[in-house]
C-alpha positions as CSV (number, residue, x, y, z in Angstrom):
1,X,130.7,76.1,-8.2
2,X,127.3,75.2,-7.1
3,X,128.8,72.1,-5.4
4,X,131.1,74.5,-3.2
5,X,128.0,76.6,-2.5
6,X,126.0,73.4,-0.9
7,X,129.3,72.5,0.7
8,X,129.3,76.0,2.5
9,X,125.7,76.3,3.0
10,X,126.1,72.9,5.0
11,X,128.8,73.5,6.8
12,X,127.0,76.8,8.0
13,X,123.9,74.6,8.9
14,X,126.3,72.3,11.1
15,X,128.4,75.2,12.6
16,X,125.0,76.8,13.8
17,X,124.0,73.4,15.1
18,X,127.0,73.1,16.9
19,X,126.8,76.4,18.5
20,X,123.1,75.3,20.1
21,X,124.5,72.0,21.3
22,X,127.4,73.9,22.8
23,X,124.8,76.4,24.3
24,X,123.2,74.7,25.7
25,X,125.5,72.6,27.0
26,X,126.9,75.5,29.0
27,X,123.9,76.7,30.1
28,X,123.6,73.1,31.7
29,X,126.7,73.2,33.6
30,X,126.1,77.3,34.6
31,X,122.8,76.1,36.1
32,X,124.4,72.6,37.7
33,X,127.1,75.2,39.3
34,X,124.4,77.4,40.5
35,X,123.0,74.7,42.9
36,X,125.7,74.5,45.4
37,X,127.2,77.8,44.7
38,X,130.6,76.5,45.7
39,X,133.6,79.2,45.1
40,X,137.2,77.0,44.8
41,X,139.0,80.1,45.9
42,X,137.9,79.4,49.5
43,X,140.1,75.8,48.9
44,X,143.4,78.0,47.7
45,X,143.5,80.6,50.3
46,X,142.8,78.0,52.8
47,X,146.0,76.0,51.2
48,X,147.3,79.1,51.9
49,X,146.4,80.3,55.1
50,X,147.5,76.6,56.4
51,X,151.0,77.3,55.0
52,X,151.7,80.6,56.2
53,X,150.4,79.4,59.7
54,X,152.8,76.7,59.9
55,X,155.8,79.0,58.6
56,X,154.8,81.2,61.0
57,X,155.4,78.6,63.7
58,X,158.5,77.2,63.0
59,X,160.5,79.3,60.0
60,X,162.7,81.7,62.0
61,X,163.1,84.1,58.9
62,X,159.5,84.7,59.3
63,X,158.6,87.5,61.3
64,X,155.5,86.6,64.0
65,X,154.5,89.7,64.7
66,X,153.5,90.6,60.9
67,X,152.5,87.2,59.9
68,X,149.7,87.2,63.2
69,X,148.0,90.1,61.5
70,X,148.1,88.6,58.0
71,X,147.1,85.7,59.3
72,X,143.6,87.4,61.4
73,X,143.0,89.0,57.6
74,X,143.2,85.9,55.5
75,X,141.4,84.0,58.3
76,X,138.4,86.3,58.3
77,X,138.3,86.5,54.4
78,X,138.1,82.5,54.1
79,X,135.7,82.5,57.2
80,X,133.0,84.7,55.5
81,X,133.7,82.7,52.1
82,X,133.0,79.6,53.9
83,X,129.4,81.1,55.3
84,X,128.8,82.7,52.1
85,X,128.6,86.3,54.2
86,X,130.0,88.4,56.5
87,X,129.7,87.4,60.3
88,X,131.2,89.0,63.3
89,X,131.5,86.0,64.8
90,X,134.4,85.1,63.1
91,X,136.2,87.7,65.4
92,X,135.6,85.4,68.5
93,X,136.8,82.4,66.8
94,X,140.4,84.0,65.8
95,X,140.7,85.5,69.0
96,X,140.2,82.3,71.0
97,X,141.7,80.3,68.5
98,X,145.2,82.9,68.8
99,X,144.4,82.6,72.8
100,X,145.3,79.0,72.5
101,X,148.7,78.9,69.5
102,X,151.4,79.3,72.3
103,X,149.8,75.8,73.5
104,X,149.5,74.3,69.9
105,X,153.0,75.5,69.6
106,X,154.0,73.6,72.9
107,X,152.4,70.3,71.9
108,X,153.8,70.6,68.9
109,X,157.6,70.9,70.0
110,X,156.7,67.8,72.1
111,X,155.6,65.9,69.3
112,X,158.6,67.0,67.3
113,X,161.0,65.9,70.3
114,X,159.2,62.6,70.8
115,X,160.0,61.8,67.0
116,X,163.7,62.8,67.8
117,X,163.5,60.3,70.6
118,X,162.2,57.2,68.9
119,X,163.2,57.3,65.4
120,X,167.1,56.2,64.5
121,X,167.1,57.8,61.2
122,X,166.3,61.7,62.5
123,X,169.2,63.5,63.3
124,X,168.3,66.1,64.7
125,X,164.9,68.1,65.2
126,X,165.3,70.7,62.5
127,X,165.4,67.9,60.8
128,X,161.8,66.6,61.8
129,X,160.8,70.5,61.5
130,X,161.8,70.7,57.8
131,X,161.4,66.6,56.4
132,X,158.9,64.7,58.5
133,X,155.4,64.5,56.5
134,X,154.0,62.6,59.6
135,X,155.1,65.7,61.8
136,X,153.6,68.3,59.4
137,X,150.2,65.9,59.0
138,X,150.3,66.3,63.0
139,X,151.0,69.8,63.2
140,X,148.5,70.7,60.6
141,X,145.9,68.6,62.8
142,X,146.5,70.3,65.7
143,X,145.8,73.4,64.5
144,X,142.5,72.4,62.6
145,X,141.6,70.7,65.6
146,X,141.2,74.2,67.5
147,X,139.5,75.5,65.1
148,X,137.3,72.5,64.8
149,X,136.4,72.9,68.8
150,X,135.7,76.6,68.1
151,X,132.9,75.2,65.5
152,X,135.6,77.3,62.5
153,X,132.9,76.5,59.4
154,X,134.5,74.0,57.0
155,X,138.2,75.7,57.4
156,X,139.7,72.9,59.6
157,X,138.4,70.0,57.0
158,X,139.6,71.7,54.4
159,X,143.2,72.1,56.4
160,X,142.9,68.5,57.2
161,X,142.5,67.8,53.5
162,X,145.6,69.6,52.3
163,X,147.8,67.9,55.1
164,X,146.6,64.9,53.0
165,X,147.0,65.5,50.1
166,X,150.8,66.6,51.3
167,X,151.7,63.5,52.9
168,X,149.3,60.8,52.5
169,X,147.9,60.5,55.8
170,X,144.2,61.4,56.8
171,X,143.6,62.7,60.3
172,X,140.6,63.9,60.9
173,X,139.9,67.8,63.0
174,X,137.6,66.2,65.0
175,X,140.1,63.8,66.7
176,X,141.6,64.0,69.8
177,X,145.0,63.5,70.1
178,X,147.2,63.5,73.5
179,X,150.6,64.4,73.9
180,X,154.0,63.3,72.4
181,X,152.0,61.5,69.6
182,X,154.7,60.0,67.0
183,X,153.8,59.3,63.1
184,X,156.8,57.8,61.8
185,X,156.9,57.2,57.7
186,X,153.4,58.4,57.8
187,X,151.6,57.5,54.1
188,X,148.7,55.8,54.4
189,X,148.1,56.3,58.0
190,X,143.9,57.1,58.9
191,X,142.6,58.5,62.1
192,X,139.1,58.6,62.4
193,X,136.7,61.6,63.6
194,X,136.0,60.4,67.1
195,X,139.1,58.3,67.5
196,X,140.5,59.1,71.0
197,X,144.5,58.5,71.5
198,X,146.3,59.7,74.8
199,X,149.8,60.6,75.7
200,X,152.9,58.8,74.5
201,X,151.6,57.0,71.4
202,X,153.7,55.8,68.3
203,X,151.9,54.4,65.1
204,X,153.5,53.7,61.6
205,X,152.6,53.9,58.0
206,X,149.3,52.4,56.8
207,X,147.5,52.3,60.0
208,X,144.0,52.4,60.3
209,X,142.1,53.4,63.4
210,X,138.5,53.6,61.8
211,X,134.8,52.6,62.3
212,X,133.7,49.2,61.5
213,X,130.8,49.9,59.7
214,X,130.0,53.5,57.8
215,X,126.3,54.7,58.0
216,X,124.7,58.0,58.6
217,X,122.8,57.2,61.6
218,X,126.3,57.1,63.4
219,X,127.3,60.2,62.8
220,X,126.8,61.8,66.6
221,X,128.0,58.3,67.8
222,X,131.7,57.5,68.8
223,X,132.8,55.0,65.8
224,X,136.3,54.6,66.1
225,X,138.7,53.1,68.7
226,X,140.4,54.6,71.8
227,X,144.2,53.8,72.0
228,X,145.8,54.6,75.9
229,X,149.2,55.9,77.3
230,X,152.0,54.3,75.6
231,X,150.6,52.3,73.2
232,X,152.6,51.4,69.7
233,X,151.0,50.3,66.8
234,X,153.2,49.0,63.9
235,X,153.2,49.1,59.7
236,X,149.4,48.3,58.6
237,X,147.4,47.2,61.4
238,X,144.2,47.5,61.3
239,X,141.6,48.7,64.4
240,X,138.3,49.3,64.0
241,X,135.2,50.2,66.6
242,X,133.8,52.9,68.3
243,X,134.0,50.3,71.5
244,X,137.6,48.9,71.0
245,X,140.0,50.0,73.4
246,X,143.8,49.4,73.6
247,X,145.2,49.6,76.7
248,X,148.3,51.3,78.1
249,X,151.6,50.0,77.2
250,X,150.2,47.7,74.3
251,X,152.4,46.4,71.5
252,X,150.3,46.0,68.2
253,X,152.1,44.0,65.8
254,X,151.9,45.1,61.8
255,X,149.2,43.9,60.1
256,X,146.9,42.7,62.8
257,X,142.9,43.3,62.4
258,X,141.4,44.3,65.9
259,X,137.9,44.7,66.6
260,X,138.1,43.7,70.3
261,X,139.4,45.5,73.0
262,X,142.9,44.4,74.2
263,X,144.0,44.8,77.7
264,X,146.9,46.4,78.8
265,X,150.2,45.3,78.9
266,X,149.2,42.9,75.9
267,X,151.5,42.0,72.3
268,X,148.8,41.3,69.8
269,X,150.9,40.2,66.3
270,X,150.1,38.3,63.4
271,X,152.4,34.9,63.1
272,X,152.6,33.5,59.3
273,X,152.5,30.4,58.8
274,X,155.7,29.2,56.9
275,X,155.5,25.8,54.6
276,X,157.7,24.1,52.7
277,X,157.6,23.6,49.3
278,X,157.1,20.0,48.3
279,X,159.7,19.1,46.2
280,X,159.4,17.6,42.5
281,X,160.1,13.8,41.8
């Protein structure tokens, strides 16, 4: 009996001392949290907001008229969490931003067609519409990219993010991107912040057009390549520099590393080098 008493008066003793670690180990995290104050809710509705403005687009059971106005509502309730507060003008920014759709939209169809166009395998352009992740990673950046221009806090990198996480390839808002722009296969594919690209360009999966070195002091500095008109870039090349230019009509072969400009009119490729196998005596 008095054995079971100990045993209980113990296991109180630990229970307790359990409790305080466990207080104070969420008092820890409470206070951690505290610091940057950040509210995950603003990432869902943004997930959110990014689908139902990309439905609205192209999804011919939706109807536009409705979805604008939903759209203006959820766009000002993830604006004001992203400031932490209510600002008026997050008014302006929607406005100008649903000034310049019907041109998004536009681009966008282009893109779509030029996909049509180059790729074998699509069929047709509902096709592209409905099963293209580099067409969705495009459309989703142009749309971020407004709102990145109209200085949108945080919204168009968290747009950018989802687009991402949906199909594997990382454009970022602050890109500039010309017309007819083809992303065929699209995982693993990386535009970079001030990467410029004009009209008529075609890249594949696991390209990189990046910075060749990352540091903070760069950040107001153009760090990442400009491709011209007409320019394809194949499976896993590689171009890096804020000073690299590829000129119009360029060919760049899969997995070359550039961090020279090439002129125009050029094939840049990489050409293995085959051996034979020396045989056994």
């Amino acid at each position: 009996m008095y054995s079971n008493y100990l045993i209980k008066v113990a296991t109180k003793k630990a229970k307790r001392k359990f409790m305080t670690a466990k207080e104070n180990i969420i008092h820890k995290i409470i206070e951690s949290k505290n610091k940057p104050q950040l509210d995950f809710s603003l990432k869902r509705k943004t997930e959110a907001f990014t689908n139902n403005l990309f439905n609205t687009l192209f999804d011919s059971n939706e109807c536009v008229e409705n979805n604008i106005e939903q759209l203006e509502a959820d766009f000002k309730e993830i604006y004001n969490l992203a400031i932490k507060s209510v600002n008026h003008c997050c008014e302006d920014i929607w406005n100008d931003f649903l000034r310049g759709l019907p041109e998004i939209f536009e681009n966008l169809n282009a893109d779509a067609k030029s996909l049509v166009d180059n790729d074998p395998a699509s069929n047709n352009i509902e096709e592209v519409y409905l099963a293209y992740p580099g067409f969705y990673a495009v459309a989703i950046y142009r749309l971020s990219h407004s709102l990145f221009k109209l200085k949108a806090p945080l919204i168009p990198r968290l747009m950018s993010e989802y687009a991402h996480s949906k199909t594997g390839t990382d454009i970022h808002p602050g890109a500039t991107i010309g017309k007819s722009f083809f992303i065929d296969h699209a995982t693993g594919t990386v535009i970079g912040e001030t990467c410029i690209i004009k009209d008529n360009v075609k890249i594949y999966q696991g390209v990189t057009l990046g910075a060749l070195q990352v540091s903070k002091e760069l950040k107001n500095v153009k760090r990442h390549p400009t491709v011209e008109n007409n320019v394809t870039i194949y499976a896993n090349a590689t171009i890096l520099g804020g000073e690299t230019v590829i000129g119009e009509n360029c060919i760049i072969g899969g997995n070359v590393w550039i961090t020279e400009s090439v002129p125009p009119n050029s094939l840049v490729y990489h050409k293995p080098e085959t051996q034979l196998k020396q045989k056994k005596v």
